[in-house]
C-alpha positions as a printed NumPy array, in Angstrom:
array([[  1.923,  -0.628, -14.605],
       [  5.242,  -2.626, -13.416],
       [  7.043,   1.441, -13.237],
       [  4.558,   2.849, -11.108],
       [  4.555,  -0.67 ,  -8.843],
       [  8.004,  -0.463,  -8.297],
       [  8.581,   2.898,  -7.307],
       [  5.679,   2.597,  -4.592],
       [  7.313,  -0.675,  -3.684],
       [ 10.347,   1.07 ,  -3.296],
       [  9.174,   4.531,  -1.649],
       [  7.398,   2.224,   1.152],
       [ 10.501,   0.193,   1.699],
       [ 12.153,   3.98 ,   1.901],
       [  9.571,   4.757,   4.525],
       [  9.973,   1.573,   6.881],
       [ 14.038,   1.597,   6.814],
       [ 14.576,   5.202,   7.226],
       [ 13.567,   5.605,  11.019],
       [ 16.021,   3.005,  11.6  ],
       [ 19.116,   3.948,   9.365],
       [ 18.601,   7.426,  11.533],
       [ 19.502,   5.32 ,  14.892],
       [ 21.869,   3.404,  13.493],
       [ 25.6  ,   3.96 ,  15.443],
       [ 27.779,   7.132,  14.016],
       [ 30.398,   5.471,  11.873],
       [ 27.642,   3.876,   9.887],
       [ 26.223,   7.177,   9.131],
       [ 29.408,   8.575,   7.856],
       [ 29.618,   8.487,   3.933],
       [ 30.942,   4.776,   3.669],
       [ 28.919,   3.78 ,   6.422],
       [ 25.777,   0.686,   5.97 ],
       [ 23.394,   3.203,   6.706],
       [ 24.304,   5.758,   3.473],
       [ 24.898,   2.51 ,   1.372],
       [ 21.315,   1.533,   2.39 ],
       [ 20.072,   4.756,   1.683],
       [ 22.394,   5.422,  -1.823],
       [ 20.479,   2.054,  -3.465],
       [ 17.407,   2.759,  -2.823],
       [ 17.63 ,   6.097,  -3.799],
       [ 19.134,   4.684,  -7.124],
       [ 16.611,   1.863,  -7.178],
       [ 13.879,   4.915,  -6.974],
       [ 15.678,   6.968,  -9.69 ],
       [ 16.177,   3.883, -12.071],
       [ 12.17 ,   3.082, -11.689],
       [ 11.548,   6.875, -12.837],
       [ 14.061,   6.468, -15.961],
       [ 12.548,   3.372, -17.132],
       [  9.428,   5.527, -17.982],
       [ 11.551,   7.499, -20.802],
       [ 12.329,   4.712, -22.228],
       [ 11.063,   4.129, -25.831],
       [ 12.481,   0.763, -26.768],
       [ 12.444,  -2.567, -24.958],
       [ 16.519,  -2.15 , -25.414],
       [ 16.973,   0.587, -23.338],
       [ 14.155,  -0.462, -20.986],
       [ 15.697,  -3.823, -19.967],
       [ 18.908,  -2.138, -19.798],
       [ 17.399,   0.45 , -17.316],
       [ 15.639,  -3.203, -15.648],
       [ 19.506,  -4.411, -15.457],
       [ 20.824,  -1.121, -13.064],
       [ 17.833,  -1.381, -11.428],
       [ 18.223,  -5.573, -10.775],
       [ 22.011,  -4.677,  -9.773],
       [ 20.766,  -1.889,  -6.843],
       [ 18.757,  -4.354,  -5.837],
       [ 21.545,  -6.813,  -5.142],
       [ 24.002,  -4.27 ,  -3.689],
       [ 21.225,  -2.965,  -1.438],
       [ 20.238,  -6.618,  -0.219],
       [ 23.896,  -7.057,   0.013],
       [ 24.372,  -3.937,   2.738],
       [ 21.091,  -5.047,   4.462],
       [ 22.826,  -8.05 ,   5.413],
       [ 26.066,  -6.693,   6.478],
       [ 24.134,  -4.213,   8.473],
       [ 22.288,  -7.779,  10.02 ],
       [ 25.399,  -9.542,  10.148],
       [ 27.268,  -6.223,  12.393],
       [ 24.172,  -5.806,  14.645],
       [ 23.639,  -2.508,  13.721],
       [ 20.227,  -3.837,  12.19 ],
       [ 17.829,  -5.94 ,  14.24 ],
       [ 16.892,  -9.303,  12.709],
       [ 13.372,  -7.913,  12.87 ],
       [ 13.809,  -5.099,  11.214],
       [ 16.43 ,  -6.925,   9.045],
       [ 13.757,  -9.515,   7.872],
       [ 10.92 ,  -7.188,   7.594],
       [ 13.34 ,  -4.826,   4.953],
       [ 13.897,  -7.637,   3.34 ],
       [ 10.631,  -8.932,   2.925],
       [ 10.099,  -5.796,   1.09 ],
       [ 13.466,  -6.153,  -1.128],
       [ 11.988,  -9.872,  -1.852],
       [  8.9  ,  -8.637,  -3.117],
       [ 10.084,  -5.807,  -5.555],
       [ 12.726,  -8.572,  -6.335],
       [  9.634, -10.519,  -8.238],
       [  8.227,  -7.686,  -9.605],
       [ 11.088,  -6.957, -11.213],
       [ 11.827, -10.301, -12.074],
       [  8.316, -10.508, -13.836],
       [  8.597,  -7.041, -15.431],
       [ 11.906,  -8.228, -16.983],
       [ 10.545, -11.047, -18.551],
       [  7.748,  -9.122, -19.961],
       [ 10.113,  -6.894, -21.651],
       [ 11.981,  -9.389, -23.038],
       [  8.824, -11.17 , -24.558],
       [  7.479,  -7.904, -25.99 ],
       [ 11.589,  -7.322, -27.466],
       [ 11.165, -10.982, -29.06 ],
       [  7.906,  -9.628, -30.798],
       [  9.487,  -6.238, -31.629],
       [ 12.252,  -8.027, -33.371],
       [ 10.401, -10.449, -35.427],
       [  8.075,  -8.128, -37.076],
       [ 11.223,  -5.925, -37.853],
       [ 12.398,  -9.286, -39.952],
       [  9.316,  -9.209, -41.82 ]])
C-alpha cells in the first residue's frame, strides 16, 4: 500500500539525514535552526503518512495527501537552504534529496489514485 510505502520512504530518509543534522554547526541546532526544520517535516511528513490510515473517505484522505505534499515542500525547501549555507554537503544534500524526489512521486501517484477512486465514489452517489 501507498501508506505503508511512504512512511518507510520517509523513516529511511530519517535514518540517512539524522547523523548529519547531529554535526551540523550550533545555531542550526537551536529551535529555528535548518537542522530542527529538517527534522520538524519529516517528523510531520511521518505523522501525516500514519493519519492517512484513519481516514475513511477519499475527502479526508487527499486532504491528509495535501499536509503531507506541503511538508514535503517546506522540508525540500530547508534542505536547500541548509545546501545553499554550507552547513549541508552537496553530497549529502543530493543524496537527501534523491530520497525527497522519490517519496515526491509516490505521493504524486497516490494522490492521483485517490482522486480517481473520489471521481468513482461520487458518481455512484448520483445514481
Amino acid at each position: 500500500s501507498y501508506r505503508e510505502s511512504v512512511l518507510t520512504k520517509v523513516s529511511d530518509a530519517m535514518d540517512y539525514i539524522e547523523p548529519f543534522l547531529d554535526k551540523f554547526p550550533r545555531p542550526e541546532k537551536g529551535y529555528a535552526g535548518l537542522a530542527t526544520r529538517i527534522r520538524m517535516t519529516l517528523n510531520a511528513m511521518a505523522e501525516r503518512a500514519m493519519d492517512t490510515q484513519k481516514c475513511h473517505y477519499a475527502k479526508s484522505t487527499l486532504k491528509e495527501l495535501t499536509e503531507l505534499d506541503k511538508e514535503l515542500m517546506y522540508c525540500r525547501f530547508y534542505a536547500r537552504r541548509a545546501k545553499e549555507k554550507k552547513v549541508m554537503a552537496l553530497h549529502t544534500y543530493s543524496v537527501f534529496n534523491g530520497y525527497l524526489t522519490e517519496i515526491g512521486k509516490m505521493l504524486g501517484s497516490w494522490i492521483k489514485t485517490v482522486e480517481a477512486s473520489e471521481k468513482l465514489e461520487a458518481k455512484r452517489n448520483r445514481r
